[in-house]
N, C-alpha and C positions, 0 to 999 in steps of 0.2 A: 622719313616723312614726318612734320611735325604734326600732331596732334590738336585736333582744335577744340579749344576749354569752353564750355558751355556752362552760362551759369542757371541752376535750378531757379524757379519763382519764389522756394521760400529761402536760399541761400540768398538770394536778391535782398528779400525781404528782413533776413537777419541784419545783414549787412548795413541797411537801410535804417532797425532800428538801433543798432547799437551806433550806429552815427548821429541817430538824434537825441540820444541819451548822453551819448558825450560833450554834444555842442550843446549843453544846455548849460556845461560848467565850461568851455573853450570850444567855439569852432575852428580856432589854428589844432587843435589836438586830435578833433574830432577831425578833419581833413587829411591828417597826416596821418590817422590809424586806417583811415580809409584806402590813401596811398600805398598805403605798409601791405594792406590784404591783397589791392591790385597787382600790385608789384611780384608778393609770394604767389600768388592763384598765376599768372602771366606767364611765370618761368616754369611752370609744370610743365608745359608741353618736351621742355630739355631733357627732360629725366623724371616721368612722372613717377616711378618706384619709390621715389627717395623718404616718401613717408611713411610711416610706420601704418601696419595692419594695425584698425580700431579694435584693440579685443574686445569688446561687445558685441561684435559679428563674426570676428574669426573670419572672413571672407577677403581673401588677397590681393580682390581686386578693391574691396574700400577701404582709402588710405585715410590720412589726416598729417597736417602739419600742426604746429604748435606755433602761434602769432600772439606772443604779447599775452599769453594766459587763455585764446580762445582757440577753439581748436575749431581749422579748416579741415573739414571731410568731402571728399570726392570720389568719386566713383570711376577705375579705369575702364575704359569698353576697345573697342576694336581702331575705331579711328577718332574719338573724340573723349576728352574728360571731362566728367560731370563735376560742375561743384555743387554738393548738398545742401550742404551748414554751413551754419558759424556759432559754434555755443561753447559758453562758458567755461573752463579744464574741471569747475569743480561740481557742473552740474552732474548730476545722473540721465546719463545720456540713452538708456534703454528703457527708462521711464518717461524721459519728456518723450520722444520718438514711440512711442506705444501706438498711439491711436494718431501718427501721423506716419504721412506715407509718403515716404524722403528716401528710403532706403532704394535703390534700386530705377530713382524719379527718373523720366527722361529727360529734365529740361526743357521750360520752358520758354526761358530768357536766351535768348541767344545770344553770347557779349564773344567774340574770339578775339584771344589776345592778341597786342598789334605786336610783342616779343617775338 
């Protein structure tokens, strides 16, 4: 049974700003890293193990992919995948996420991949 990927409000919202940060220098670039995220987030449901545990949590069930330098974080549950984030590979990720509460989020954006 596929898994259906649910996207968090502030994964929405990453998403969201780093598309407008980029169409400020190309909205063809900016479109197509958007594509790029859709595309990798879509095909989780096939094999959502396939990313590695975030060692800042040590928790097996929050993975991350690595897109273009940003790292996709999601969270496996029972019958649906969470996506968290979207942030930077070089930011400090235990320090932005301090005083937000993403870890564990249940989603509030509903988007289920049409994969």
């Amino acid at each position: 049974m596929a898994q259906k990927i649910v996207w968090s409000f502030e994964a929405a919202s990453d998403l969201e700003a780093l598309a407008d940060y980029i169409s400020k220098d190309s909205a063809f670039y900016a479109a197509a890293f958007v594509q790029e995220i859709l595309d990798v987030s879509g095909s989780l449901h096939e094999f959502s193990e396939r990313g590695r545990v975030v060692p800042e949590f040590g928790d097996l069930n929050i993975r991350e992919l690595l897109v273009r330098g940003y790292r996709l974080i999601y969270s496996i549950e029972e019958h649906r995948i969470v996506l968290l984030g979207l942030v930077h590979g070089k930011r400090d990720l235990k320090s932005l996420w301090a005083n937000e509460k993403r870890r564990g989020d249940q989603g509030t954006e509903d988007r289920a991949a049409d994969n």
